[in-house]
C-alpha positions as CSV (number, residue, x, y, z in Angstrom):
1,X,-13.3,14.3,-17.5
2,X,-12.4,10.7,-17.2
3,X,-11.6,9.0,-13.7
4,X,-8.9,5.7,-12.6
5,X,-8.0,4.9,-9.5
6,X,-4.2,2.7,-9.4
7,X,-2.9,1.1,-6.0
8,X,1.0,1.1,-6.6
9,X,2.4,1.2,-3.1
10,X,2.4,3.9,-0.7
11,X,0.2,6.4,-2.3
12,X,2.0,9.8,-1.8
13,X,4.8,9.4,-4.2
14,X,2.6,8.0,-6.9
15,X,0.3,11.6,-6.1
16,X,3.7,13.6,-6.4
17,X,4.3,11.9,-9.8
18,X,1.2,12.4,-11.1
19,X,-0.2,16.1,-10.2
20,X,1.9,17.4,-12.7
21,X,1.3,15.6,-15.7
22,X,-0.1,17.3,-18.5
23,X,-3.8,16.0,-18.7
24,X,-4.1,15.0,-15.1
25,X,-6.8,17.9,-13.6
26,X,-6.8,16.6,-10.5
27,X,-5.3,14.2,-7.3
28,X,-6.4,12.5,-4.4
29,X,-5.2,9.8,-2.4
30,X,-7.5,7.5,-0.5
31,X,-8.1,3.4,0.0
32,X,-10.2,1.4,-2.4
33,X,-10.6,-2.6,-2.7
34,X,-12.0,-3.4,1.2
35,X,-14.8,-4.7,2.9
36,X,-15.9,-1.3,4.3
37,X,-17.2,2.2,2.4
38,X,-15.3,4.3,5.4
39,X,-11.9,3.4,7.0
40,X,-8.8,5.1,8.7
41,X,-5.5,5.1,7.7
42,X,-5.1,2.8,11.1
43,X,-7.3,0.5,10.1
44,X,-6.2,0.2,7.0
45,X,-1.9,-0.3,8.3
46,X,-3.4,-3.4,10.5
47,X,-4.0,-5.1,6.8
48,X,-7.7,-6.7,8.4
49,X,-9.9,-4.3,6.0
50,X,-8.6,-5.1,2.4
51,X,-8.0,-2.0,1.1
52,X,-5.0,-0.8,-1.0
53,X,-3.3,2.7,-0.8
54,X,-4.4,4.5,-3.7
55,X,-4.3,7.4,-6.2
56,X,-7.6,8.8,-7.6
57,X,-7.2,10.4,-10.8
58,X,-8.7,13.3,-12.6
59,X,-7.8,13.5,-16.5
60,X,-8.7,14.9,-19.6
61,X,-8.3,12.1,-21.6
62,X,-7.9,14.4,-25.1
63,X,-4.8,15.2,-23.9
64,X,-3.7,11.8,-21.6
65,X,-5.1,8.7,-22.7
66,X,-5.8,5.7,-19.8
67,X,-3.9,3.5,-21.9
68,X,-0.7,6.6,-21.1
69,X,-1.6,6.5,-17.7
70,X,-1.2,3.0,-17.5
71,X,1.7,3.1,-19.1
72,X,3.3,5.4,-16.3
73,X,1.8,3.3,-13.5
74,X,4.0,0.2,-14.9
75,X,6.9,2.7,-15.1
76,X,6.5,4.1,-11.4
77,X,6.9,0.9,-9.5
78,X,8.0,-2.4,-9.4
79,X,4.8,-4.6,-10.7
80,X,6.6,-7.7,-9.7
81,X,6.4,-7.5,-6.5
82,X,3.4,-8.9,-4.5
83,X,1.4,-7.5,-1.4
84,X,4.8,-4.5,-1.3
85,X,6.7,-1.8,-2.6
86,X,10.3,-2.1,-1.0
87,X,10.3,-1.0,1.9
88,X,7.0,-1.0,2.8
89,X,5.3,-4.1,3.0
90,X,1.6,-5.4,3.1
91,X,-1.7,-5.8,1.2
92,X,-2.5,-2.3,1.7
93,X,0.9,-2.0,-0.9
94,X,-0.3,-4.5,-3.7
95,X,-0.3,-3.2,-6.8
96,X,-3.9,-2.7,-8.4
97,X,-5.9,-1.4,-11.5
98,X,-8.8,-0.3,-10.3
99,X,-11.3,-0.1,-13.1
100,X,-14.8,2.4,-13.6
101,X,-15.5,0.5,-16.9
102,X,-16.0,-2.1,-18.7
103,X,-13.7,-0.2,-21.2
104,X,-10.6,0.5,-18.6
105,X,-11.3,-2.8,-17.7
106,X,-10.8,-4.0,-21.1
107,X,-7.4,-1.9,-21.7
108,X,-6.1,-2.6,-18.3
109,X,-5.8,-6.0,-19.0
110,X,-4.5,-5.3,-22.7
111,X,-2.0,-3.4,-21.1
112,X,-1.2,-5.7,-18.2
113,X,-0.6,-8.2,-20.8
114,X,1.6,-6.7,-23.0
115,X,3.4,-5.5,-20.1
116,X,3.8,-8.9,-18.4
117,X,5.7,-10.2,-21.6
118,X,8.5,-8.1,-20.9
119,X,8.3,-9.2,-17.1
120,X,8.3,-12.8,-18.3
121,X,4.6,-13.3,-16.7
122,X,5.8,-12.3,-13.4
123,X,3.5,-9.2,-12.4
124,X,1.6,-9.6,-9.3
125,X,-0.8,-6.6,-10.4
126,X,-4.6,-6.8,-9.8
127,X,-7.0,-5.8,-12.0
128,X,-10.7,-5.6,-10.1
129,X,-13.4,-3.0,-10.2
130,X,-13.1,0.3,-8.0
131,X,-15.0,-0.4,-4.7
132,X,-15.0,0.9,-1.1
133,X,-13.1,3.6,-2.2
134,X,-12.6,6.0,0.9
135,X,-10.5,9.6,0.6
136,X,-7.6,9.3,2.9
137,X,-7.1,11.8,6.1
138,X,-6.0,15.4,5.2
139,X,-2.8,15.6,6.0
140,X,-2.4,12.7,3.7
141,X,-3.0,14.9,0.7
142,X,-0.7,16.4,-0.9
143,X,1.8,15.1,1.5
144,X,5.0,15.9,-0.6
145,X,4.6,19.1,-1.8
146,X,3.2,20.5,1.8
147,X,6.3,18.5,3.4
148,X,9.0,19.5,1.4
149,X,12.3,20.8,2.7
């Protein structure tokens, strides 16, 4: 089992879109990129810590391939724009490859540059190595499917 961890706005509907793809064993949403090993979801909102919303993933890569999950991480939000996802907006919301390798590292920024020639060179997303990462609050996981209806 392979790990990645992708900052692409607020974290729960990335989870949501995830969980269910074939290959991906497992979900978790957290914060990953600041200064400190253990925050809040408080802390975080002020924007003084430097950590991103984030989805850590789980996958079996003989059936889902990093390079796939990349490719649905362009696909589920808008690379373009910086420190946001519309409506939400700051750094917590940037949108961030987080690598564990020097081999994601190396295919997120193949990736990243294929993609950004059919953005015209105008994607705002990060690519850094996974540090600080901290599992969000409980009633943060999940959050979707336990607050459906």
């Amino acid at each position: 089992m392979k790990k990645c961890t992708l900052a692409l706005g607020c974290f729960w509907k990335p989870e949501e879109n995830f969980k269910n793809k074939p290959g991906i064993i497992d979900t978790e949403v957290g914060y990953a990129g600041g200064l400190n090993p253990k925050v809040t979801y408080k802390e975080v909102c002020s924007g003084n810590t430097g950590h991103a919303e984030v989805v850590k993933l789980t996958f079996d890569e003989k059936v889902i391939s990093f390079r796939k999950i990349l490719d649905l991480f362009f696909k589920m939000h808008d690379p373009t724009q910086k420190d946001m996802q519309f409506p939400d907006v700051g750094t917590q919301y940037r949108s961030e490859i987080f690598y564990e390798s020097e081999e994601q590292k190396k295919e997120a920024e193949e990736v990243l540059n294929e993609k950004n020639k059919n953005f015209d060179g105008k994607i705002q997303t990060n690519i850094s190595k996974v540090k600080n990462y901290c599992k969000a609050e409980e009633y943060h996981q999940k959050y979707i499917e336990k607050n459906r209806g």
